[in-house]
C-alpha positions as CSV (number, residue, x, y, z in Angstrom):
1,X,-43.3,-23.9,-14.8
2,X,-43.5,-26.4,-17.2
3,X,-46.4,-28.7,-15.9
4,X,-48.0,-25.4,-14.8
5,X,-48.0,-24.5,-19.0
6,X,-48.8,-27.7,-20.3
7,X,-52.2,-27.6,-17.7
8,X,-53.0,-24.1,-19.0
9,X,-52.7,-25.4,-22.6
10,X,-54.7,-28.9,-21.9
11,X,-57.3,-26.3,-20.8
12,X,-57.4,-24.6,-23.9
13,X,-58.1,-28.0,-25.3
14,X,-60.4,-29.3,-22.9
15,X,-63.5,-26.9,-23.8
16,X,-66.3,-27.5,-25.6
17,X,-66.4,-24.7,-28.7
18,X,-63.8,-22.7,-30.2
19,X,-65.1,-19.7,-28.8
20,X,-64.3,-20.5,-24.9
21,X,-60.8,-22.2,-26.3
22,X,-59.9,-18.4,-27.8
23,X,-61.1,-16.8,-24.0
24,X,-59.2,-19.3,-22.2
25,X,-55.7,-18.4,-25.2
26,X,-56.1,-15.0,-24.3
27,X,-56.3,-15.2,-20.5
28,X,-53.5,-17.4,-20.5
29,X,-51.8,-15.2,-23.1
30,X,-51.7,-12.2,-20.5
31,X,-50.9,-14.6,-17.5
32,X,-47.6,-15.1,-19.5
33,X,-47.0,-12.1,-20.9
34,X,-45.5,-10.3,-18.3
35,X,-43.0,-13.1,-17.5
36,X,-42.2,-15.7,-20.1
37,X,-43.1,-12.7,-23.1
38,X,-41.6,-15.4,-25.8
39,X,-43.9,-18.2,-25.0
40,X,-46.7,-15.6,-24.9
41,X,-46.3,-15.1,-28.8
42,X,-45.5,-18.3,-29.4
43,X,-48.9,-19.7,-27.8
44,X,-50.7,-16.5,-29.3
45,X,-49.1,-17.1,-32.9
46,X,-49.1,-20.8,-32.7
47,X,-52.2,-22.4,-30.5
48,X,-54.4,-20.8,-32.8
49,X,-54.3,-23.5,-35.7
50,X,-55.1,-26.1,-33.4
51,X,-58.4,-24.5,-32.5
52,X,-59.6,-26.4,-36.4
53,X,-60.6,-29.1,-34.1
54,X,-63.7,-26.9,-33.0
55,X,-64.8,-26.5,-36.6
56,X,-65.7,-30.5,-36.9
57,X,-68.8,-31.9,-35.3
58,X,-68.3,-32.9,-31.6
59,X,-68.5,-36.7,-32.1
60,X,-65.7,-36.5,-34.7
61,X,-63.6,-34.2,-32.4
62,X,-62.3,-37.0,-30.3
63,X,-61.0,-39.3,-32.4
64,X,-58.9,-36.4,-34.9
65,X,-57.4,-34.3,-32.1
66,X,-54.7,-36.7,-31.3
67,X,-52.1,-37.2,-33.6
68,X,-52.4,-41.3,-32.9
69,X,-55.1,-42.7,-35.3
70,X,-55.1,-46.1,-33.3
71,X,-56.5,-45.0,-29.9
């Protein structure tokens, strides 16, 4: 389930505006809920945040979503 969880969250990720990202948390948020209902609130309390990335202009977004400055 693990591979299956990090795909759905790369997803999240892999959009292009913050309002597609929250869709995708939410589908995935009930695709959870039923069976894993932890990691359902952690994703809905947590992945949140890291939706800040869609505030910044698209060129910019690249370069500050991973937490290694030298790629």
């Amino acid at each position: 389930m693990r591979f299956e969880v990090a795909a759905d969250i790369r997803a999240m990720f892999s959009v292009s505006d913050r309002k597609n990202a929250e869709e995708n948390l939410q589908f995935t948020f009930q695709k959870y809920a039923r069976s894993t209902p932890q990691l359902s609130a952690w994703m809905e309390g947590n992945l949140v945040e890291g939706f800040t990335i869609f505030d910044f202009p698209l060129e910019y977004q690249r370069t500050i979503r991973a937490t290694n400055n030298l790629e």
